[in-house]
KEKE-3310 file (N, C-alpha, C; in steps of 0.2 Angstrom, whole numbers, plus 5000, padded with zeros to 4 digits):
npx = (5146:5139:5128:5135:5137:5124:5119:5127:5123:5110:5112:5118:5109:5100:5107:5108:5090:5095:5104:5097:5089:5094:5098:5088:5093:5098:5084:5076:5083:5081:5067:5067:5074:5060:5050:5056:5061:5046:5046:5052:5047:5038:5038:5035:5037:5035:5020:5022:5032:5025:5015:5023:5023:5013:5009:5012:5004:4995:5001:4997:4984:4989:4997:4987:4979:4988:4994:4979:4979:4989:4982:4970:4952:4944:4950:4943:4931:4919:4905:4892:4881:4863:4859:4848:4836:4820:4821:4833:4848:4851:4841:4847:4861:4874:4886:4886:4899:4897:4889:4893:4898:4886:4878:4888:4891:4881:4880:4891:4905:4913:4928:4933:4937:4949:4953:4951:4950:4962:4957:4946:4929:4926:4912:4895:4894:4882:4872:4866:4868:4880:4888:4891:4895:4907:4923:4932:4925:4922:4936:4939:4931:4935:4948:4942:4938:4948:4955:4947:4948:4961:4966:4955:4953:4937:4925:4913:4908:4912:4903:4891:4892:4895:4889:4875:4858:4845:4831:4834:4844:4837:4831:4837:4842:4832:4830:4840:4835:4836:4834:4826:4824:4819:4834:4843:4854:4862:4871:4879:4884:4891:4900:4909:4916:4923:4930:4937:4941:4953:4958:4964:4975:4985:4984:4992:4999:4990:4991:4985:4971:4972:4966:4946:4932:4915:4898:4879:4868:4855:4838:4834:4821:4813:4825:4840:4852:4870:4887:4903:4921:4933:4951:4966:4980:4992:5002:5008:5010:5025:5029:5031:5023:5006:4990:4973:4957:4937:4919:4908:4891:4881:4868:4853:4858:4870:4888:4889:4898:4900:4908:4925:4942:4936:4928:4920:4908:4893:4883:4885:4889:4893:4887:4874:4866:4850:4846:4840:4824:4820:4813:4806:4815:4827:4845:4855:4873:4889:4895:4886:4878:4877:4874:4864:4870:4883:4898:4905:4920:4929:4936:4927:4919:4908:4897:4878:4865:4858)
npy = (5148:5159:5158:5165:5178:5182:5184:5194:5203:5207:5210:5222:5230:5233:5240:5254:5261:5265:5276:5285:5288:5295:5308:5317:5324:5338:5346:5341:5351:5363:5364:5366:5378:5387:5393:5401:5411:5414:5419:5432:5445:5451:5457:5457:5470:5483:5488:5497:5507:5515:5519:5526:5540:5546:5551:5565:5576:5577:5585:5598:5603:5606:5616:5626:5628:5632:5644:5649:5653:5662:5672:5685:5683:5691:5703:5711:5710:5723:5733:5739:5740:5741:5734:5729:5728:5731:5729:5734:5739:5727:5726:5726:5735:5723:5709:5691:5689:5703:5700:5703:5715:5723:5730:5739:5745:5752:5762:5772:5777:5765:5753:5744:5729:5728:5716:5700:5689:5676:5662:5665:5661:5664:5677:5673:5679:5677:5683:5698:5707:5700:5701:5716:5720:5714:5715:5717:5721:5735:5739:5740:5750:5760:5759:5759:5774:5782:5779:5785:5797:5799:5791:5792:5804:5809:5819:5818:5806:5801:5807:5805:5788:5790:5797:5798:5794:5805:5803:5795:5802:5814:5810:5805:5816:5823:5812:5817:5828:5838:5854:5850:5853:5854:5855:5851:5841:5846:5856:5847:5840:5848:5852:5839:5837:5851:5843:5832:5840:5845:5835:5830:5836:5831:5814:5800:5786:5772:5765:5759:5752:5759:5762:5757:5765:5761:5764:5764:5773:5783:5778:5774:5772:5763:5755:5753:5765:5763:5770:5776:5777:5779:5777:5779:5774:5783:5789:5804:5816:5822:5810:5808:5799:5800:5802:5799:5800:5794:5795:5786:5781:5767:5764:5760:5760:5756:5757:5773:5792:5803:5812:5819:5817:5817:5825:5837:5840:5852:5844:5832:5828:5820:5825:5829:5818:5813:5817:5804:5799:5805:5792:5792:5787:5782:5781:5792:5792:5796:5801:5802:5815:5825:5841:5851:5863:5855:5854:5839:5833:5824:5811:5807:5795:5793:5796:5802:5790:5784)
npz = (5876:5866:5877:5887:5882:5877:5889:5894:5884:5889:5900:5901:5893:5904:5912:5907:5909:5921:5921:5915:5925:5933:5927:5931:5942:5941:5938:5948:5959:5952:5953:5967:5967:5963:5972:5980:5970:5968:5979:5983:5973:5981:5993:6012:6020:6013:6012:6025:6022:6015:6024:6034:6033:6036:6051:6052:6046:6057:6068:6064:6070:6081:6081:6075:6085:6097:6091:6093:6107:6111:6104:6109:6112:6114:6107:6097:6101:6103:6109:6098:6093:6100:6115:6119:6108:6115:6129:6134:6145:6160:6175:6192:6182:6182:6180:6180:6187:6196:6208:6221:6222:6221:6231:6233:6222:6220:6232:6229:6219:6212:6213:6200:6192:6179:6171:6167:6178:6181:6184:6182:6172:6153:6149:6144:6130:6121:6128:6130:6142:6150:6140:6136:6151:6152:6157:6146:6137:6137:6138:6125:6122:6126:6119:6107:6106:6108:6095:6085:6089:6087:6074:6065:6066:6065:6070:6067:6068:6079:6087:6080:6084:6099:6107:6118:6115:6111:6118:6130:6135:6140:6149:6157:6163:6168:6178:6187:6194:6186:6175:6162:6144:6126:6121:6127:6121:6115:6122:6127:6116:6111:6120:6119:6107:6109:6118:6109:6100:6108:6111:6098:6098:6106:6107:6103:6106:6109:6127:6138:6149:6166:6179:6184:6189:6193:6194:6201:6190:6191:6182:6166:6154:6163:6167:6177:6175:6172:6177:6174:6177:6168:6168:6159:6148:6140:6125:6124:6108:6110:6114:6127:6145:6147:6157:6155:6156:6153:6153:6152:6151:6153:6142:6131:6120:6121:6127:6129:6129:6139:6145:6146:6152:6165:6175:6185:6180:6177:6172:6179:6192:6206:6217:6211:6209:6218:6233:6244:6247:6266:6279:6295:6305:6299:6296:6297:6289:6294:6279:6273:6277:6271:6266:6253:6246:6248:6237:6229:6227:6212:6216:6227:6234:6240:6236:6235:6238:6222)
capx = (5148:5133:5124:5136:5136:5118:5119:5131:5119:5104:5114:5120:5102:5097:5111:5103:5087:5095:5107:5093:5082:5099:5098:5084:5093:5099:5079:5075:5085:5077:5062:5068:5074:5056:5049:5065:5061:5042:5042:5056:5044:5034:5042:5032:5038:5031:5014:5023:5036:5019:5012:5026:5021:5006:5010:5016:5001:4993:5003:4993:4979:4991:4999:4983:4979:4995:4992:4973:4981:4992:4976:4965:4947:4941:4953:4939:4924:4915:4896:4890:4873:4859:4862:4844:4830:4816:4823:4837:4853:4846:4842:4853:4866:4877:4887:4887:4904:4899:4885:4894:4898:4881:4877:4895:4888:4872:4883:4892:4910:4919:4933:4929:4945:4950:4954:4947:4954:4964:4950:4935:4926:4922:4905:4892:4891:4875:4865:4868:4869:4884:4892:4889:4897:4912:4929:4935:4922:4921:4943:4938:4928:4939:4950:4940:4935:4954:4956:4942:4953:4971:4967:4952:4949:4932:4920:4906:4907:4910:4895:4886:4891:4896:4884:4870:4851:4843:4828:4840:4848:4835:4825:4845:4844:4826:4828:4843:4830:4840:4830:4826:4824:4821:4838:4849:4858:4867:4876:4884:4889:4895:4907:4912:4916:4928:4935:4938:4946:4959:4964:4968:4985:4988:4986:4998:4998:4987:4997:4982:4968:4975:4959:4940:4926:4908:4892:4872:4864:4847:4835:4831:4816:4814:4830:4845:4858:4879:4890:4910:4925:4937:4956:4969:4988:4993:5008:5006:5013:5030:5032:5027:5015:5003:4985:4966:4948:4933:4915:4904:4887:4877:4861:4850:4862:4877:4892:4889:4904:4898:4912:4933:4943:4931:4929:4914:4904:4885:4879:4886:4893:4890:4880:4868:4860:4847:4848:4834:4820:4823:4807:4807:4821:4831:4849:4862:4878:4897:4897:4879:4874:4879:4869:4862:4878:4890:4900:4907:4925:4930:4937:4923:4916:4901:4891:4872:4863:4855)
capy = (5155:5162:5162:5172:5182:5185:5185:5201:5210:5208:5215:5230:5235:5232:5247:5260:5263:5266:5279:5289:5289:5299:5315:5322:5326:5343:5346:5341:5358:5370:5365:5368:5387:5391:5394:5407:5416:5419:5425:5438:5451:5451:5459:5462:5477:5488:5494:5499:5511:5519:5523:5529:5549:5548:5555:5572:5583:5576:5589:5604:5607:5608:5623:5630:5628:5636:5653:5654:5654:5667:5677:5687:5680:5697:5710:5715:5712:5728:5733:5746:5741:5740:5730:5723:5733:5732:5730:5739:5736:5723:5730:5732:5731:5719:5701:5683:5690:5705:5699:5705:5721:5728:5732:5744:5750:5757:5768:5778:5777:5757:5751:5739:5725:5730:5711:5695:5686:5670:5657:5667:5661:5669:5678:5672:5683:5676:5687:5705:5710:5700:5704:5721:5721:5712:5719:5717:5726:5743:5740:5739:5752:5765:5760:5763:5780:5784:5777:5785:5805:5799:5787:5793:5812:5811:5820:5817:5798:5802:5811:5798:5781:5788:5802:5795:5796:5810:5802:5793:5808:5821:5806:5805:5823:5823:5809:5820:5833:5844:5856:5847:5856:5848:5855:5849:5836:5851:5855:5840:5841:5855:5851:5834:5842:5853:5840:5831:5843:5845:5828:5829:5839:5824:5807:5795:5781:5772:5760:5752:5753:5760:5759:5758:5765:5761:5766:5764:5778:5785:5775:5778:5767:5760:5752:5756:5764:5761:5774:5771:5783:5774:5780:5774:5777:5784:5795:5811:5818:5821:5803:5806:5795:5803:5799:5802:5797:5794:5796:5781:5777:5762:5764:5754:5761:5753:5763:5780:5794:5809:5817:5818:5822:5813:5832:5837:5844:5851:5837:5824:5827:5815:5831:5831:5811:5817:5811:5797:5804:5801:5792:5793:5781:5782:5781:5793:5793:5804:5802:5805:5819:5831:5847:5854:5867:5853:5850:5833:5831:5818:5807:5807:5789:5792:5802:5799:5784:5786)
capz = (5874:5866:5882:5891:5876:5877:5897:5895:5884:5894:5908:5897:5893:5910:5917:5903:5914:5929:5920:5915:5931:5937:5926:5932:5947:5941:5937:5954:5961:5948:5955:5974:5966:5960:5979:5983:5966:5969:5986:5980:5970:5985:6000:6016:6022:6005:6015:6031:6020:6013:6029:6037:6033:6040:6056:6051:6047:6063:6069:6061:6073:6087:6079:6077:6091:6098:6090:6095:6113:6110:6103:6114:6107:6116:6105:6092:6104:6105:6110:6097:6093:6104:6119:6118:6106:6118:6137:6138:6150:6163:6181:6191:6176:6185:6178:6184:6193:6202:6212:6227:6221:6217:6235:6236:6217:6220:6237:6226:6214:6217:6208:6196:6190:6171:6166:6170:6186:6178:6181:6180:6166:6150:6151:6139:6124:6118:6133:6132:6149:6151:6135:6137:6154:6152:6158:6137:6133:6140:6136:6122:6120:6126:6115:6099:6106:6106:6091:6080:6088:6084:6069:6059:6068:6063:6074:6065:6068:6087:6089:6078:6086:6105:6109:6119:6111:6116:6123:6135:6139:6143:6155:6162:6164:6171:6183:6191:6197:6180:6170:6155:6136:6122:6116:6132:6121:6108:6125:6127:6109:6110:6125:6116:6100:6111:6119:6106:6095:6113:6112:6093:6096:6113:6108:6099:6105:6117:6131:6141:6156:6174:6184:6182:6194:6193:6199:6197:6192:6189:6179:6160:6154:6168:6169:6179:6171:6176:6176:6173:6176:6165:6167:6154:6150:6132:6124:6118:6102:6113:6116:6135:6145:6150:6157:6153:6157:6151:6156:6151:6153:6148:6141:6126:6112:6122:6131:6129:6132:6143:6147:6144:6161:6172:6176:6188:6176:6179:6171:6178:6197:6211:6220:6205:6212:6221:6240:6244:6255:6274:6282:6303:6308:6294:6301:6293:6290:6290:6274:6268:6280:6268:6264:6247:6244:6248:6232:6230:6224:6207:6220:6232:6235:6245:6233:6238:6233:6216)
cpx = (5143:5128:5125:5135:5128:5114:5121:5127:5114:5105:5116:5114:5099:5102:5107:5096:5089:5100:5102:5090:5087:5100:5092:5085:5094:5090:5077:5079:5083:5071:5062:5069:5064:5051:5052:5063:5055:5042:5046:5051:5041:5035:5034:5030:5036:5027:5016:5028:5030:5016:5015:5024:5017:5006:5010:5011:4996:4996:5000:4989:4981:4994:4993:4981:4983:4992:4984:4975:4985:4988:4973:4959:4945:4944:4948:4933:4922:4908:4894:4883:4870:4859:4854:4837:4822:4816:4827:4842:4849:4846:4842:4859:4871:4880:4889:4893:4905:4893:4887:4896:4891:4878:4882:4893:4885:4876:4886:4900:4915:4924:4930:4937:4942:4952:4953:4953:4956:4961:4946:4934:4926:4916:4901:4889:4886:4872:4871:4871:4876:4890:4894:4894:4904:4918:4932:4931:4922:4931:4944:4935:4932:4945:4950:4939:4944:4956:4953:4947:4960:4971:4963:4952:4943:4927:4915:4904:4905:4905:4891:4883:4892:4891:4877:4863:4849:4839:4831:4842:4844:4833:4830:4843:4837:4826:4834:4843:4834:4835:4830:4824:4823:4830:4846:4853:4863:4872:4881:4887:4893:4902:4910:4916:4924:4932:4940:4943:4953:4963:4967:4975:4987:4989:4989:4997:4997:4990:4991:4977:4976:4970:4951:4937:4919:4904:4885:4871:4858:4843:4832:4827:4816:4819:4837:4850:4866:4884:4900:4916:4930:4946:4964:4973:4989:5000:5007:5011:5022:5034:5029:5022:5013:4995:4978:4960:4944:4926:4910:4897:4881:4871:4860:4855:4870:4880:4893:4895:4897:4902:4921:4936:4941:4931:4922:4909:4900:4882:4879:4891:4889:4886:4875:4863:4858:4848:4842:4831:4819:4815:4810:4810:4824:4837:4855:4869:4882:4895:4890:4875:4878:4874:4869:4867:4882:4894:4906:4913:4925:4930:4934:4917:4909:4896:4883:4869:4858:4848)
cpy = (5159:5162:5164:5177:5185:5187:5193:5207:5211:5212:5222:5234:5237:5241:5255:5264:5267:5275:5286:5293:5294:5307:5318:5327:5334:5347:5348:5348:5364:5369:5368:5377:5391:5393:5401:5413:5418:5424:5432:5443:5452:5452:5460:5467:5483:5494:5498:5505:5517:5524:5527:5535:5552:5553:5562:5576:5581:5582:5598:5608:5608:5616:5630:5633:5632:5643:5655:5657:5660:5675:5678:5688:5686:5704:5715:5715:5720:5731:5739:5747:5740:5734:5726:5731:5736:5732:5736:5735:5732:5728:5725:5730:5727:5711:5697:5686:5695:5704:5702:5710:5727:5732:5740:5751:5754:5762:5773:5775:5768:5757:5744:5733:5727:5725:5705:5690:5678:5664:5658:5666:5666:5672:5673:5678:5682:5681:5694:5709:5708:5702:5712:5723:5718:5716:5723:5720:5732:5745:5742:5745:5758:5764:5763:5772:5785:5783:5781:5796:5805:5795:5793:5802:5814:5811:5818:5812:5797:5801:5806:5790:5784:5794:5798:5799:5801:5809:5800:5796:5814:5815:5806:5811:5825:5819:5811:5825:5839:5849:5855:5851:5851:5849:5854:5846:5840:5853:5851:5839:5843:5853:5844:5835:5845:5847:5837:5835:5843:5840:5827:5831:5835:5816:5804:5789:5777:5763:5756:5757:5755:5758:5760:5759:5767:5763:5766:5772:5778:5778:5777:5772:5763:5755:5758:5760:5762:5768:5772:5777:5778:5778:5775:5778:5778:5788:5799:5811:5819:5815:5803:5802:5797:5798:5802:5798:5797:5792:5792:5782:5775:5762:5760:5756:5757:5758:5769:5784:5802:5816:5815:5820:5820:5821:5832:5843:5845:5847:5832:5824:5821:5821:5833:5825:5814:5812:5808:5799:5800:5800:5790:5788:5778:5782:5785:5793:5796:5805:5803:5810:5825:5837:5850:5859:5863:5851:5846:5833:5825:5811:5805:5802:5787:5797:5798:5794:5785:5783)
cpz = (5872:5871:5885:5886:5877:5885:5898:5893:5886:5900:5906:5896:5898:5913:5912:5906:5918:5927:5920:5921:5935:5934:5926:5935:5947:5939:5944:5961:5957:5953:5963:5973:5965:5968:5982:5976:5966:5975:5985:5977:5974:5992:6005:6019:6018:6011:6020:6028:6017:6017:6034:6038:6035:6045:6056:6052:6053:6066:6067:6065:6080:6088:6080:6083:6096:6098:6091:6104:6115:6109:6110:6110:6110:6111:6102:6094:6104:6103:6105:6095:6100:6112:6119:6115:6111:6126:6138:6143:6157:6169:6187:6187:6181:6182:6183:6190:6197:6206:6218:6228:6220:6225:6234:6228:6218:6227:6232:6220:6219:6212:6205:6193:6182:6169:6171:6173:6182:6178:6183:6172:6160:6151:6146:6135:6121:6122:6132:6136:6149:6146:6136:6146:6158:6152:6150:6134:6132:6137:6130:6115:6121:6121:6106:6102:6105:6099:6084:6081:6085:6077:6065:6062:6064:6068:6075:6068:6075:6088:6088:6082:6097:6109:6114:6115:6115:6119:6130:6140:6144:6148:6158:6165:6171:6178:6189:6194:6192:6177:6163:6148:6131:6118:6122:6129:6119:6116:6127:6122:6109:6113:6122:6113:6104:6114:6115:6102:6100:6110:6105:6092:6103:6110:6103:6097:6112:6120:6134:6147:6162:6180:6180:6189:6191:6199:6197:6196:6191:6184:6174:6156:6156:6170:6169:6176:6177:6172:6176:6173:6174:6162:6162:6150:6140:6131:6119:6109:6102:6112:6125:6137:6151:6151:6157:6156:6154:6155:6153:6154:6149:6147:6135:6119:6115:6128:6127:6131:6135:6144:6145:6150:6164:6177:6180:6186:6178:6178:6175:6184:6201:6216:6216:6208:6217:6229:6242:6250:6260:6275:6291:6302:6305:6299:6295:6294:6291:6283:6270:6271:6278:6266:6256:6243:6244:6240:6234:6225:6218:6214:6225:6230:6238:6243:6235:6235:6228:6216)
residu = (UNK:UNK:UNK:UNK:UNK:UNK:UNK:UNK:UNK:UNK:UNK:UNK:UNK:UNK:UNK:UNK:UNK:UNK:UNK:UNK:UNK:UNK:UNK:UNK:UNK:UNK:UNK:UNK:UNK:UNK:UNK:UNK:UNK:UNK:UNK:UNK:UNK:UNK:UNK:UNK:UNK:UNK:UNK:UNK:UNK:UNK:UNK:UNK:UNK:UNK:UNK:UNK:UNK:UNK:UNK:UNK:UNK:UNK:UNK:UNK:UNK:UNK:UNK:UNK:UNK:UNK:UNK:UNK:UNK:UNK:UNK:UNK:UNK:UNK:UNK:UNK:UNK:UNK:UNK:UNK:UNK:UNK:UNK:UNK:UNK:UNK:UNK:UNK:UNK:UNK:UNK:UNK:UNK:UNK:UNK:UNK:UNK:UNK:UNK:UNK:UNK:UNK:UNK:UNK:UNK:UNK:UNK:UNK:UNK:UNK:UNK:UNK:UNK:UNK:UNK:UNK:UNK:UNK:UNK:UNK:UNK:UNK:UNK:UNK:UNK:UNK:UNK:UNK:UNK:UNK:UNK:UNK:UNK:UNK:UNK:UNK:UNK:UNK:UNK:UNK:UNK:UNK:UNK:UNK:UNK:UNK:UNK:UNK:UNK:UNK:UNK:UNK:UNK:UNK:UNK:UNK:UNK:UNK:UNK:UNK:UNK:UNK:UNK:UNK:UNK:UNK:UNK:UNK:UNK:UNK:UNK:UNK:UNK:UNK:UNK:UNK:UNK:UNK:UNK:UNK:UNK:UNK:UNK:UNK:UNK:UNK:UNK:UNK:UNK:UNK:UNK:UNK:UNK:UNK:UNK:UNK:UNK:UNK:UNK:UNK:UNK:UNK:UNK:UNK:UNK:UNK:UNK:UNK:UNK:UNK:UNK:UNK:UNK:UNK:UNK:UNK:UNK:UNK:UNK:UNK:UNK:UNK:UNK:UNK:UNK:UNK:UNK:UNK:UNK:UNK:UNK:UNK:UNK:UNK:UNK:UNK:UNK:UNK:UNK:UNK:UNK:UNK:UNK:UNK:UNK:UNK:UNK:UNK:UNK:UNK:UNK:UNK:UNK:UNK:UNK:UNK:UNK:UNK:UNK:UNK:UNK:UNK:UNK:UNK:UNK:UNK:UNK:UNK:UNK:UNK:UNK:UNK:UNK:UNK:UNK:UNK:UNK:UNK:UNK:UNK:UNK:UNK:UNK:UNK:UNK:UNK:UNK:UNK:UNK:UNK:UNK:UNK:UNK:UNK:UNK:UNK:UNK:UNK:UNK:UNK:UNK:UNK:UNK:UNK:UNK:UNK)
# end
């Protein structure tokens, strides 16, 4: 009897172990939680919510972009200084796009395009000449000379910035067989001046080019000059729209005004270019076997070759 007795409690101590070795099992699941709880504060997706906004002011330079297109990068060009201090307008004035035109030039009054042909190039403003004889220039230029009698009505300015220099003027006036003074330019003031003052109770507001006619003339320090009869639509002080002209020519100070009215002034008719002396077998034309009394109409195309 005492050695089942001592049998029983050997086997009694024996199951205590095993008891044990069985509560850790709730242990053995916290452990399995701690895996599931680190990766939590640590989402993937975080950087990608960050950079989403990115995209947007990409969008910025397109805009800009946008409105310089709309811009006419020609609006505010215009030639007032010197076209080149020591040469002068090149000879014969002519740019990269009228090469084909300079023949028809030097005959007598051509029509000129008043805006650039949709894939002709810009010129290159760095060089003079073509600056200088760029459609937007001269567009540009009538419209400051309107601008300076309808905005500012200041004569004096006129006179200052559109007047040709007198040396210019009087070698213009000498190489046109004219009788030269030294006080020839104060007539052409004079008559500006009147103009001028005319068009003070006319223009309003100015509408645009209608046509342009060029043409070489004479040669003032030994380069050609270009002459320009520049017509362009405006509204008087009525409201009506009406039309004017302008008498351009390009010498080292720039575009020069001559005349108002493209009027056939003594100065400055297509009978005043002197005619090109005939050597034996010369071949004349209808239109250039004109005579010494003949006067030449505005709209007369075959004035003689300068």
């Amino acid at each position: 009897m005492r050695r089942l007795v001592v049998l029983l409690t050997f086997a009694a101590l024996a199951m205590v172990p095993a008891c044990k070795k069985q509560t850790p099992a709730p242990e053995k699941a916290t452990a399995e939680e701690v895996p599931v709880a680190m990766e939590a504060p640590a989402p993937v997706p975080a950087p990608e919510v960050i950079q989403a906004p990115v995209p947007a002011p990409i969008q910025a330079p397109d805009l800009v972009a946008g409105q310089g297109e709309d811009k006419n990068p020609w609006a505010e060009y215009v030639v007032v200084g010197s076209l080149d201090p020591n040469m002068g307008p090149a000879a014969p004035p002519v740019n990269a796009a009228e090469v084909d035109l300079a023949v028809d030039l030097a005959k007598g009054w051509t029509p000129v395009a008043i805006a650039r042909g949709e894939n002709e190039p810009p010129p290159d403003i760095s060089l003079p000449k073509e600056a200088a004889l760029a459609p937007e220039t001269l567009n540009n230029r009538a419209l400051y000379v309107f601008e300076i009698i309808s905005l500012e009505h200041d004569v004096e300015y006129f006179v200052e910035k559109l007047l040709p220099d007198a040396p210019d003027y009087l070698e213009f006036r000498n190489a046109l067989g004219l009788t030269v003074t030294a006080d020839d330019l104060v007539p052409l003031a004079q008559h500006l001046r009147k103009e001028f003052a005319e068009r003070l109770t006319k223009y309003s507001k100015y509408i645009g080019p209608v046509k342009r006619e060029d043409r070489f003339g004479v040669a003032v320090d030994q380069r050609t000059t270009r002459l320009t009869r520049y017509t362009f639509e405006y509204e008087d002080l009525t409201g009506a729209v009406r039309q004017d002209c302008l008498l351009f020519i390009l010498l080292r100070k720039g575009w020069c005004v001559l005349d108002f009215g493209c009027d056939d002034e003594p100065w400055l008719r297509p009978a005043d270019f002197p005619a090109p002396t005939l050597t034996e077998g010369d071949v004349i034309s209808a239109a250039d076997a004109t005579t010494p009394g003949d006067v030449s109409t505005q709209g007369d195309a075959s004035g003689a070759t300068p």
